[in-house]
Backbone and ligand atoms as CSV (ligand in chain L), in Angstrom:
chain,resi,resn,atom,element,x,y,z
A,1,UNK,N,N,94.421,83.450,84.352
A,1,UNK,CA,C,95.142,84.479,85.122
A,1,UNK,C,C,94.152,85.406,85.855
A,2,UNK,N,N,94.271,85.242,87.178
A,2,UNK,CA,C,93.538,86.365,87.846
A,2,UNK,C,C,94.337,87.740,87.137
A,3,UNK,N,N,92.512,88.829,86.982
A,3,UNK,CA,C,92.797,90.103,87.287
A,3,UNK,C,C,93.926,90.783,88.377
A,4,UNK,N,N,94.101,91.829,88.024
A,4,UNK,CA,C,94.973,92.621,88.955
A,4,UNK,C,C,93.922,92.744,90.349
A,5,UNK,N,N,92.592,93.463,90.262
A,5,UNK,CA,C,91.511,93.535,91.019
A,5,UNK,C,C,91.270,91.978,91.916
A,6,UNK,N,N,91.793,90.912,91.129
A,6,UNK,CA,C,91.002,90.288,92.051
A,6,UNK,C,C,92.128,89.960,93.010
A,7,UNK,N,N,93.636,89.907,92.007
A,7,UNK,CA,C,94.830,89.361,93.017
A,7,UNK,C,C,94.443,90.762,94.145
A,8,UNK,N,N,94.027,91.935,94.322
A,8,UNK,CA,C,94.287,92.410,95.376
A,8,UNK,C,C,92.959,92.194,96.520
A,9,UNK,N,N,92.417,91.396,96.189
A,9,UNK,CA,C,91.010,90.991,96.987
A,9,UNK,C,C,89.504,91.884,96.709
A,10,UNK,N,N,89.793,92.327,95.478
A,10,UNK,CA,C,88.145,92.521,94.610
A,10,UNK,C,C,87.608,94.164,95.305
A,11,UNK,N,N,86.131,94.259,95.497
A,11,UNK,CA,C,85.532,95.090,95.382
A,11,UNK,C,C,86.340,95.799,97.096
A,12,UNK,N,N,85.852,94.946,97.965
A,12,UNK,CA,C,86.196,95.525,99.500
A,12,UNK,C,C,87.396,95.904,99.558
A,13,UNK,N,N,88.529,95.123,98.804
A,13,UNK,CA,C,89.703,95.764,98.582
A,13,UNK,C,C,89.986,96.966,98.359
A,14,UNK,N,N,89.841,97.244,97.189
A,14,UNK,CA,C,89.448,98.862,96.517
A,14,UNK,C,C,89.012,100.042,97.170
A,15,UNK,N,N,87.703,99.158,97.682
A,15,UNK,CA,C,87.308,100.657,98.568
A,15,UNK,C,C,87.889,100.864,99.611
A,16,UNK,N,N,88.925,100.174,100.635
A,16,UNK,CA,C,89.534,100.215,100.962
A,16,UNK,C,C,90.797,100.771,100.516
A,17,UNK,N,N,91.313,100.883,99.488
A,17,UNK,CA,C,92.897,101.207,98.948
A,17,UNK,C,C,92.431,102.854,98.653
A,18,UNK,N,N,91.105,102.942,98.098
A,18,UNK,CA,C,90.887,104.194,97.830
A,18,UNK,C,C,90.434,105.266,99.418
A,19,UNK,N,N,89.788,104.528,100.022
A,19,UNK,CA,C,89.872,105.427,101.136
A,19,UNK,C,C,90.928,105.577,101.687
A,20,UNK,N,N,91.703,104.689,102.208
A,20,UNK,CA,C,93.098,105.112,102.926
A,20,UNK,C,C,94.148,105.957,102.198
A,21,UNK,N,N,94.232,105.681,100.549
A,21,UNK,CA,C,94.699,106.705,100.074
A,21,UNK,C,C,94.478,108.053,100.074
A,22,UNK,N,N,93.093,108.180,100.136
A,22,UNK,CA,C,92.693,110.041,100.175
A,22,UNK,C,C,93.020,110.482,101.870
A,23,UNK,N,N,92.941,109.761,102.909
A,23,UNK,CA,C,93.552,109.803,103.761
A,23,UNK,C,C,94.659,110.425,103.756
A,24,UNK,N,N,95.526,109.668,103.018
A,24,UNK,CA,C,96.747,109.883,103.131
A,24,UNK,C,C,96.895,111.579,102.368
A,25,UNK,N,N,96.355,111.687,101.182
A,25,UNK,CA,C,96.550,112.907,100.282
A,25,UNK,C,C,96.313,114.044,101.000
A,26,UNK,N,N,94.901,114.131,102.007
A,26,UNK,CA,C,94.634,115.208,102.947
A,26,UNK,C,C,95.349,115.603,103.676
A,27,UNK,N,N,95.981,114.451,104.274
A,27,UNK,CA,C,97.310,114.742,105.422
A,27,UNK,C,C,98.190,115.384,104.775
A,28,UNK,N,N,98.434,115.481,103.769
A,28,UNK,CA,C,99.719,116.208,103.397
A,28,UNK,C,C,99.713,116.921,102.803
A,29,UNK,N,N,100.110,118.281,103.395
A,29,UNK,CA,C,100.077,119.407,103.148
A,29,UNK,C,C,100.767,119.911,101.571
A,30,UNK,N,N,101.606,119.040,100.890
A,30,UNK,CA,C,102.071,119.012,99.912
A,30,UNK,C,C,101.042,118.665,98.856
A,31,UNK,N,N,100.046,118.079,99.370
A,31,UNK,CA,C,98.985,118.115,97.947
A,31,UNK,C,C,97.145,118.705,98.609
A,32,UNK,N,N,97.162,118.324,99.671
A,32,UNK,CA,C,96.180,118.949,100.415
A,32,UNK,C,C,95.038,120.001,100.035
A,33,UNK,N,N,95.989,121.172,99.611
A,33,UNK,CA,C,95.259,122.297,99.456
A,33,UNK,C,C,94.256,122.324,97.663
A,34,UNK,N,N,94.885,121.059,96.788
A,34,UNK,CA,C,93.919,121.016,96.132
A,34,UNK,C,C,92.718,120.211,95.785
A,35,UNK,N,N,92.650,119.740,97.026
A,35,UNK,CA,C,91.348,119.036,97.149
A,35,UNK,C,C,90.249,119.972,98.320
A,36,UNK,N,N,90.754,121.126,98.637
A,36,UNK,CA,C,90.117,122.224,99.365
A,36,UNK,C,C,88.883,121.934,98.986
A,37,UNK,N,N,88.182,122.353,97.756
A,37,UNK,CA,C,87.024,122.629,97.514
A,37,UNK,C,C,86.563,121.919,96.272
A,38,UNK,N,N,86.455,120.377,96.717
A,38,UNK,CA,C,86.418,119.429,95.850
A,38,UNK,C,C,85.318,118.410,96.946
A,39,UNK,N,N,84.059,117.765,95.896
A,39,UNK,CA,C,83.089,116.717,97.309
A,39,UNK,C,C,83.707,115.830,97.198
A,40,UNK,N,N,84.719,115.412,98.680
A,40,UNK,CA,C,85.263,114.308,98.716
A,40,UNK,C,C,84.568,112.636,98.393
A,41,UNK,N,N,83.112,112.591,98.920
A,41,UNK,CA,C,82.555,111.666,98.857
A,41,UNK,C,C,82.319,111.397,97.275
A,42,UNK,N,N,82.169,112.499,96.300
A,42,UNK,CA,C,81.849,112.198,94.578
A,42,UNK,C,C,83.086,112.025,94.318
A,43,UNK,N,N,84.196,112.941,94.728
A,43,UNK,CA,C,85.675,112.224,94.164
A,43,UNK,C,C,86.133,110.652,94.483
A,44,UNK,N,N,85.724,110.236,95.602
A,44,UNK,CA,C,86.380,109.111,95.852
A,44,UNK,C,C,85.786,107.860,95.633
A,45,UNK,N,N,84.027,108.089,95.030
A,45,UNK,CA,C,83.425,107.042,94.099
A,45,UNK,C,C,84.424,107.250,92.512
A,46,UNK,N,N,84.562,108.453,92.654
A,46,UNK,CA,C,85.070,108.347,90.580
A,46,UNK,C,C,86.369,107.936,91.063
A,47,UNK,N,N,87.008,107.941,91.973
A,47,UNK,CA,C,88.905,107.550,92.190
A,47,UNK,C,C,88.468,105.935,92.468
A,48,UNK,N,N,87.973,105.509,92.962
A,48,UNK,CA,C,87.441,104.020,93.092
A,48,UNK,C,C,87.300,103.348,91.502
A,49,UNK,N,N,85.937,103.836,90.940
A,49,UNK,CA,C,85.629,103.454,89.458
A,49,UNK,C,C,87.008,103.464,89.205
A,50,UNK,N,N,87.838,104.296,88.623
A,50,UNK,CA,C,88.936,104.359,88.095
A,50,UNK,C,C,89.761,103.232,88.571
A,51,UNK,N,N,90.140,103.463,90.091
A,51,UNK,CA,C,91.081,102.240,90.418
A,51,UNK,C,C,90.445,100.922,89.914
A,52,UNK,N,N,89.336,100.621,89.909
A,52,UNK,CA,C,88.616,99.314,89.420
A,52,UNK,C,C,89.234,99.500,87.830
A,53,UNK,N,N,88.794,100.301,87.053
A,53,UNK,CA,C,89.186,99.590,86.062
A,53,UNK,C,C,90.507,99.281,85.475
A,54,UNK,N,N,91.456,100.474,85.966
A,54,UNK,CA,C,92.636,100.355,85.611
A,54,UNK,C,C,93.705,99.057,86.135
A,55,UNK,N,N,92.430,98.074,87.214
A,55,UNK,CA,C,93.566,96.775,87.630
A,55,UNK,C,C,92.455,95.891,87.211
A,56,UNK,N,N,91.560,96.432,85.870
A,56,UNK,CA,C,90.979,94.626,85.400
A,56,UNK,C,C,89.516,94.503,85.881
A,57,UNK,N,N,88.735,95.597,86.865
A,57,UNK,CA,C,87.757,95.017,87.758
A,57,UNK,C,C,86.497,95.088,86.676
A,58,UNK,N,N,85.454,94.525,87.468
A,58,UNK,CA,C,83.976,94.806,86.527
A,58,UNK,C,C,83.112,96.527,86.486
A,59,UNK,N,N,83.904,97.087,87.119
A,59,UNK,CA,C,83.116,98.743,87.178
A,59,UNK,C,C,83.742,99.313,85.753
A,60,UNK,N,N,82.759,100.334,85.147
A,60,UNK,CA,C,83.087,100.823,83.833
A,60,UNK,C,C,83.253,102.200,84.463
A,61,UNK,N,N,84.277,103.161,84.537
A,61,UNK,CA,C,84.262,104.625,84.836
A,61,UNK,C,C,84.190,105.394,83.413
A,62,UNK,N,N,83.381,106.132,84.128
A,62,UNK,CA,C,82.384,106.742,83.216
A,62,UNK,C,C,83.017,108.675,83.733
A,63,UNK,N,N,83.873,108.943,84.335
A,63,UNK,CA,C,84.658,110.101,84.823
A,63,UNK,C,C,85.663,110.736,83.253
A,64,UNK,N,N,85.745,111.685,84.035
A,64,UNK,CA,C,86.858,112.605,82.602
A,64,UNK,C,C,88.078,112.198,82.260
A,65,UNK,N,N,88.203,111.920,81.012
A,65,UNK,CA,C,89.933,111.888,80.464
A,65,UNK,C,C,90.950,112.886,81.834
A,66,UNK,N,N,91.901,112.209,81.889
A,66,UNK,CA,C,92.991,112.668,82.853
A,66,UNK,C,C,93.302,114.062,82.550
A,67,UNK,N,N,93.609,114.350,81.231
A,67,UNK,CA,C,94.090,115.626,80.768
A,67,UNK,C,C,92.173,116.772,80.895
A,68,UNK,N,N,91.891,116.319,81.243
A,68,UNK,CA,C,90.028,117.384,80.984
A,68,UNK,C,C,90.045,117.697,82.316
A,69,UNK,N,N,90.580,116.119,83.497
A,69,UNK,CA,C,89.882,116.338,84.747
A,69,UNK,C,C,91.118,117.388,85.343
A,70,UNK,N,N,92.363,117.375,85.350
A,70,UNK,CA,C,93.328,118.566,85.486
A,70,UNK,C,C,93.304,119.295,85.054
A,71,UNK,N,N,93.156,119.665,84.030
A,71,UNK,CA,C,93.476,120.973,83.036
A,71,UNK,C,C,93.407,122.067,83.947
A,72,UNK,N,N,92.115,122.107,85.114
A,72,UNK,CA,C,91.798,123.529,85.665
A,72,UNK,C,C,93.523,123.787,86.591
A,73,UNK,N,N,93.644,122.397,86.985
A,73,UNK,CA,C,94.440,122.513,88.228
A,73,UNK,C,C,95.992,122.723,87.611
A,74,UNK,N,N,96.496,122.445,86.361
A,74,UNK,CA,C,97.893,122.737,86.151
A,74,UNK,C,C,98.227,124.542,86.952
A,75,UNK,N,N,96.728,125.257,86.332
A,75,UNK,CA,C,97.035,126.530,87.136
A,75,UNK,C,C,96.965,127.108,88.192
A,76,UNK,N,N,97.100,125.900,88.809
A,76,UNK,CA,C,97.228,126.212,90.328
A,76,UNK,C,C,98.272,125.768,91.124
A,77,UNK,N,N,99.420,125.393,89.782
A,77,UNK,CA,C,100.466,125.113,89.876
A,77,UNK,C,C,100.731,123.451,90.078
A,78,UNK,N,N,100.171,122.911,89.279
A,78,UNK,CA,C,99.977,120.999,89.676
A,78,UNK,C,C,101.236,120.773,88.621
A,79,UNK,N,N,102.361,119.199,89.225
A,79,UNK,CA,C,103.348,119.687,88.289
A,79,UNK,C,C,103.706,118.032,89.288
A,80,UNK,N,N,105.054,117.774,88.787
A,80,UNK,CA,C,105.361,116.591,88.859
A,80,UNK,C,C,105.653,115.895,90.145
A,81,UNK,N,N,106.038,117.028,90.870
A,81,UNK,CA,C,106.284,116.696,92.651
A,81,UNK,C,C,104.803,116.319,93.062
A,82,UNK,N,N,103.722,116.597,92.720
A,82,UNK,CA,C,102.484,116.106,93.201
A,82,UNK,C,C,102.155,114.956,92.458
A,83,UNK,N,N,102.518,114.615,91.339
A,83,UNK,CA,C,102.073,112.757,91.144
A,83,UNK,C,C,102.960,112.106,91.985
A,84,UNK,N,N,104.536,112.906,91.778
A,84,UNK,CA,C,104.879,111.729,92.426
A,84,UNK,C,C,104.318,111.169,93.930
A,85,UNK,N,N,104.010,112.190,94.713
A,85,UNK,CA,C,102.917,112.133,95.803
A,85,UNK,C,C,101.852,111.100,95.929
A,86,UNK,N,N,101.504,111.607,94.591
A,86,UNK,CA,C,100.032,110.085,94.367
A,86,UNK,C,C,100.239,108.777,94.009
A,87,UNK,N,N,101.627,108.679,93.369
A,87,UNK,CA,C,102.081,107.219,93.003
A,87,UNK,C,C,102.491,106.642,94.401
A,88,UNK,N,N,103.525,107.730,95.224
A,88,UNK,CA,C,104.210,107.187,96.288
A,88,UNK,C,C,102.881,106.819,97.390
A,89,UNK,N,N,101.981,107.219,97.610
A,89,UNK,CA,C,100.924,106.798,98.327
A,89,UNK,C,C,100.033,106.044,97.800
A,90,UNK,N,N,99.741,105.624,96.536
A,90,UNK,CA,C,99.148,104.318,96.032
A,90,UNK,C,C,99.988,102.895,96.538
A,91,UNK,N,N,101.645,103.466,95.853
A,91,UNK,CA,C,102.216,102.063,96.362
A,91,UNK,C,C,102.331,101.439,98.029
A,92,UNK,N,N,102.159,102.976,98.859
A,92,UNK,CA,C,102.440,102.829,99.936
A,92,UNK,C,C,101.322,102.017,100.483
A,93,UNK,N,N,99.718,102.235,100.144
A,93,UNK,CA,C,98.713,102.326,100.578
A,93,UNK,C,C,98.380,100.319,99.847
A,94,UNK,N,N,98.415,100.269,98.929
A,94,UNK,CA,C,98.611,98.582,98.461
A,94,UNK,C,C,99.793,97.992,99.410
A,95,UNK,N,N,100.642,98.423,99.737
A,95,UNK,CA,C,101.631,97.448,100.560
A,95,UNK,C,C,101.347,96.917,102.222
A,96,UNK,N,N,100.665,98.345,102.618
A,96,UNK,CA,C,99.898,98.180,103.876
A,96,UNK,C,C,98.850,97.332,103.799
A,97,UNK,N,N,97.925,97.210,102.798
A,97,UNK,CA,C,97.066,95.904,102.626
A,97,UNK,C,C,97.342,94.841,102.218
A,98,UNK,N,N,99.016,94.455,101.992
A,98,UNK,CA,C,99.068,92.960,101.715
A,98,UNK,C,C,99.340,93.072,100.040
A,99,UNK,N,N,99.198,93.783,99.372
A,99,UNK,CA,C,98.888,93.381,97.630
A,99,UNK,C,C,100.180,92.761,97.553
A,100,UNK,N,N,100.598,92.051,96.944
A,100,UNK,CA,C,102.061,91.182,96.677
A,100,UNK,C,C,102.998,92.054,95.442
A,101,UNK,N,N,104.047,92.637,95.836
A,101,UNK,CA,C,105.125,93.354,95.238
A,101,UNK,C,C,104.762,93.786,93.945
A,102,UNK,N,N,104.254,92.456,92.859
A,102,UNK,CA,C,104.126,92.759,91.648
A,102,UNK,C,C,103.019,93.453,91.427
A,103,UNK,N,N,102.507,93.677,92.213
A,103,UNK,CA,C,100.785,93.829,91.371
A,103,UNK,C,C,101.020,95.544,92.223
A,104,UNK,N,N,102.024,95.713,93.318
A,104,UNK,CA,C,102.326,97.071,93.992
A,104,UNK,C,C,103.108,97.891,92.410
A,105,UNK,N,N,103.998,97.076,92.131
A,105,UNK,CA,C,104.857,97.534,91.059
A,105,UNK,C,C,103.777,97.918,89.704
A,106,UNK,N,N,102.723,97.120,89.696
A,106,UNK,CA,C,102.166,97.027,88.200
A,106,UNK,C,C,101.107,98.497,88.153
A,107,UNK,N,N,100.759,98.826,89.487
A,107,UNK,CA,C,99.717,99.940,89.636
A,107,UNK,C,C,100.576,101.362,89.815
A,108,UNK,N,N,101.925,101.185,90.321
A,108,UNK,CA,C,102.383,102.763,90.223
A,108,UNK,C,C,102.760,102.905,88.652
A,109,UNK,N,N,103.318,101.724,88.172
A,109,UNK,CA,C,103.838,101.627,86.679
A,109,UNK,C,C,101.935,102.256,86.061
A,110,UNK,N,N,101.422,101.736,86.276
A,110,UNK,CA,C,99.840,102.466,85.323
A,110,UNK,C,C,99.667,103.807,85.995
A,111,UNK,N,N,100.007,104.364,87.215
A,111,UNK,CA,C,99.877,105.917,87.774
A,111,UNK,C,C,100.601,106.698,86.791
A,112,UNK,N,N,102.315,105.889,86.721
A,112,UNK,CA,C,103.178,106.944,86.039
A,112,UNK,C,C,102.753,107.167,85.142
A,113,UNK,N,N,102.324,106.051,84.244
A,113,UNK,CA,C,101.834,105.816,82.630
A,113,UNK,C,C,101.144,107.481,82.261
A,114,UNK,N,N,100.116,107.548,83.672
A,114,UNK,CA,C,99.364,108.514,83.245
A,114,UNK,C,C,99.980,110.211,83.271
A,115,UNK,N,N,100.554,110.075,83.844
A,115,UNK,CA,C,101.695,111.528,84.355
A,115,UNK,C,C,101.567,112.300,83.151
A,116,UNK,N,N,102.001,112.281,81.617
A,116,UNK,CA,C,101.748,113.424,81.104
A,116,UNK,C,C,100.466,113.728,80.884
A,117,UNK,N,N,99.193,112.739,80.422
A,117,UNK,CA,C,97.955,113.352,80.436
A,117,UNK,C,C,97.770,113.922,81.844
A,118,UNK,N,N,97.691,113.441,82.990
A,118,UNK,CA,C,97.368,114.684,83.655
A,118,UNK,C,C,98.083,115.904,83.923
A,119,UNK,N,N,99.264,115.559,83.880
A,119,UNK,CA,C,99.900,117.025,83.163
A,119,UNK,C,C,99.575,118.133,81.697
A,120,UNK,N,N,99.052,117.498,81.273
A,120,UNK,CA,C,99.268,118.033,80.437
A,120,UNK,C,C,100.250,118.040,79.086
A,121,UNK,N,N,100.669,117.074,79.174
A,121,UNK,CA,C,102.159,117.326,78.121
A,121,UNK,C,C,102.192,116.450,77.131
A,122,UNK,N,N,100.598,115.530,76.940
A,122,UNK,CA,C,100.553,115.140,75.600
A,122,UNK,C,C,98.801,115.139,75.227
L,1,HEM,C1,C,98.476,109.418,88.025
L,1,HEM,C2,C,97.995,110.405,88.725
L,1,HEM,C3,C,96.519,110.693,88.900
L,1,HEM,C4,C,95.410,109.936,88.615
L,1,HEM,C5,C,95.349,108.545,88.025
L,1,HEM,C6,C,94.243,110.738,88.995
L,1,HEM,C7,C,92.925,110.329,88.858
L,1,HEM,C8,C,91.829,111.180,88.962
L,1,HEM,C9,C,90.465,110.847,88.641
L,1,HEM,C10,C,89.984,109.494,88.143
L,1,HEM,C11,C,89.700,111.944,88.836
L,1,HEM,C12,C,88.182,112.099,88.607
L,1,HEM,C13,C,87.945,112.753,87.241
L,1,HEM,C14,C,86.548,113.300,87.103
L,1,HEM,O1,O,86.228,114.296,87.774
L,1,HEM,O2,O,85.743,112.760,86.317
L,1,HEM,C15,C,90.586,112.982,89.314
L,1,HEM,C16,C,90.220,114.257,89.672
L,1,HEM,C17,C,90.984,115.087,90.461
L,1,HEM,N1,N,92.314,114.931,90.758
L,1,HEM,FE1,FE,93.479,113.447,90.103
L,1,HEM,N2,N,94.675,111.919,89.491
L,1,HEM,C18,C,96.045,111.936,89.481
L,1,HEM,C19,C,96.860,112.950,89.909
L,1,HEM,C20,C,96.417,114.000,90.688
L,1,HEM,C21,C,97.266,114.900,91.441
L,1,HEM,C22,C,98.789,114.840,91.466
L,1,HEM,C23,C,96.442,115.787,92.085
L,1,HEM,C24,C,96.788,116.897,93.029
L,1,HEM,C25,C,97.674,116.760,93.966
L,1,HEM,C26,C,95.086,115.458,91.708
L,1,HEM,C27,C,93.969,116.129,92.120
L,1,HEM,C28,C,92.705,115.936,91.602
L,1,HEM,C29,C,91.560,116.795,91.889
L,1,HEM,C30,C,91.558,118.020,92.802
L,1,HEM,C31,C,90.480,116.279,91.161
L,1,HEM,C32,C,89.041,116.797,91.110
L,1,HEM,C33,C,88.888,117.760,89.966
L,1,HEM,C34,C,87.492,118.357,89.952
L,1,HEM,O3,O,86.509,117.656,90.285
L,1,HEM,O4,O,87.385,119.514,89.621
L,1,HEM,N3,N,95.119,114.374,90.874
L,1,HEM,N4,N,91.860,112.491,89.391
C-alpha cells in the first residue's frame, strides 16, 4: 500500500500543498492577523515536516506538540471557526492538486483529529 505522501506525489507535492495553503491563510482576513508576526519561511518548513509526517512521508518533525505550539494563541482568541478555516483550505488546497477524494477526506479527518489539542480542550 502506498503511503498517503506518496499517493499525493511525494516530496514536490507537499511543498507545494504547503505553500499554496499559507497562501490561502494570509488572504483571509479571518485567520490572517495571526500569523502577523510569525517567520513565515520557519513556519512553513515546520507546517511541511508536519504535513510529511502526518500522511506517512520520510521527514521526522521535530516542532511542538499542537497544544504547546497554540497555547499562546487561544488568547488571542483562536477557537473553532479558525480550524475550521485550516481544514477547509487543506481540503481545498489537495483537490486543486489532483489528490484523489480519499486521501482529500483522510487529511482533513487527521486536521480535525487534532482540533482539541490545538485548542486546548484535552
Ligand atoms: C488542525 C489544525 C492545525 C494544525 C495541524 C496546525 C499545525 C501547526 C504546526 C505544525 C505548527 C508549528 C509548531 C512549532 O512551532 O513547532 C503550528 C504553529 C502555528 N499555528 Fe497552527 N495548526 C493548526 C491550526 C491553526 C490555526 C487554526 C491557526 C490560526 C488561525 C494556527 C496558527 C498557528 C501559528 C500562528 C503558529 C506559529 C506559532 C509560533 O511560532 O509562535 N494554527 N501550527
Amino acid at each position: 500500500m502506498p503511503t498517503l505522501y506518496e499517493q499525493l506525489g511525494g516530496e514536490p507535492a507537499v511543498q507545494e500543498l504547503t505553500e499554496r495553503f499559507y497562501r490561502k491563510m494570509l488572504a483571509d482576513d479571518r485567520v490572517s492577523d495571526f500569523f502577523d508576526d510569525i517567520d513565515m519561511d520557519r513556519q512553513l518548513a515546520k507546517q511541511k515536516a508536519f504535513l510529511t509526517m502526518v500522511t506517512g512521508g520520510p521527514n521526522h518533525y521535530t516542532g511542538k506538540d499542537m497544544r504547546t505550539a497554540h497555547a499562546h494563541l487561544l488568547q488571542r482568541g483562536l477557537n473553532d471557526s479558525h480550524v475550521d478555516v485550516v481544514v477547509h483550505y487543506l481540503g481545498e488546497t489537495l483537490e486543486e492538486l489532483g489528490a484523489p477524494a480519499e486521501a482529500v477526506a483522510t487529511v482533513r479527518a487527521a486536521a480535525n483529529s487534532l482540533r482539541d489539542d490545538v485548542l486546548g480542550r484535552r
